[in-house]
C-alpha positions as CSV (number, residue, x, y, z in Angstrom):
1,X,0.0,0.0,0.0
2,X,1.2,3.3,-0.9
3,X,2.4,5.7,2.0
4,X,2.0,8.6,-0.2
5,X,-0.7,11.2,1.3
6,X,-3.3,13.7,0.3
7,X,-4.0,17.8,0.9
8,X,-7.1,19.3,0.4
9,X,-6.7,21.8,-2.4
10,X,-3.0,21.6,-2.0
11,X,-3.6,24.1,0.6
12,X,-1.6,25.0,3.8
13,X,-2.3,25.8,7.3
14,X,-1.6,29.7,6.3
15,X,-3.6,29.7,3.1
16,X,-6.7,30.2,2.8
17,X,-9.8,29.0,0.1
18,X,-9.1,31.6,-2.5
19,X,-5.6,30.5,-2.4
20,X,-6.6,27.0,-3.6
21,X,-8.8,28.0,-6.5
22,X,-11.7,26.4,-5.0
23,X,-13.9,26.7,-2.7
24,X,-16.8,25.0,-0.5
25,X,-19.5,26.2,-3.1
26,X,-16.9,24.1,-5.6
27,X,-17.4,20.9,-3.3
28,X,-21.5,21.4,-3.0
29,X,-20.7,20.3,-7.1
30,X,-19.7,17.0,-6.6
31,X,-21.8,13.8,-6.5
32,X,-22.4,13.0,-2.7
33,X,-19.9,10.4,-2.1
34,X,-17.1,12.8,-3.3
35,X,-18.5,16.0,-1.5
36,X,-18.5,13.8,2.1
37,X,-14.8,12.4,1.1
38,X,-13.5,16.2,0.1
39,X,-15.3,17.6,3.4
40,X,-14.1,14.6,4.8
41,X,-10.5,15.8,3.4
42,X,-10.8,19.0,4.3
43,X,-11.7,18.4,8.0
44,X,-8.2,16.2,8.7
45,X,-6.1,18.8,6.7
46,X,-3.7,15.8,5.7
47,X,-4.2,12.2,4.8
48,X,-2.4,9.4,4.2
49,X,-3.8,6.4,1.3
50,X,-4.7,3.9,3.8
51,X,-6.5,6.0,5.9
52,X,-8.9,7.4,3.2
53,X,-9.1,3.9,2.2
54,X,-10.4,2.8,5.6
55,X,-12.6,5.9,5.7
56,X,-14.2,5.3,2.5
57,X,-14.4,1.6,3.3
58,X,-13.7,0.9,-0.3
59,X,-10.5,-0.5,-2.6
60,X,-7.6,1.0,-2.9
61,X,-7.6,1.2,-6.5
62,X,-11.2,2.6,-6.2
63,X,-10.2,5.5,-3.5
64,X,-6.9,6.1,-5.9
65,X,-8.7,6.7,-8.6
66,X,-11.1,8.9,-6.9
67,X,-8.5,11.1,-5.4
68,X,-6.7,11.1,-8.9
69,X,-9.7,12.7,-9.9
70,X,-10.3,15.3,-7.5
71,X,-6.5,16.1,-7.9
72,X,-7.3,16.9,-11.5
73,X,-10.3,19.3,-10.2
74,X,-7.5,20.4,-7.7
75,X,-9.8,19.8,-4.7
76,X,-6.7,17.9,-3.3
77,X,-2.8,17.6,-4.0
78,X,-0.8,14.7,-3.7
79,X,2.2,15.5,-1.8
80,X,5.7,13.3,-0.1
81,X,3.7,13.2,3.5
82,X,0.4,12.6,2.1
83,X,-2.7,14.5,0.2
């Protein structure tokens, strides 16, 4: 299992929304599954794979690709320490 982990927005403790591009009215246009997984995101400021696997309670190729996605809306940011 990969150790990399996931940001919301790419954002950092010192940014704020505009900073990101996006904002909560953004995530209010994602199916419901991916707004609950971005607010989700958002809420633990920095994830690692396994633990939004075990959150989403789905398989790891599943959550990848679903964080792949939302990377390419830049709702989150893959980084070294996580997303």
């Amino acid at each position: 299992m990969s150790t990399k982990q996931f940001n919301p927005s790419g954002a950092r403790d010192e940014e704020n929304e505009s900073d990101s591009g996006r904002s909560m009215a953004d995530v209010l246009t994602l199916p419901d599954s991916e707004q609950r997984f971005v607010t989700w995101l958002i809420r633990q400021k920095q994830v690692s794979l396994s633990e939004a696997v075990a959150y989403m309670n789905q398989e790891e190729e599943v959550v990848c690709n679903m964080l792949n996605s939302l990377s390419n809306l830049r709702f989150c940011t893959a980084t070294e320490r996580g997303w």
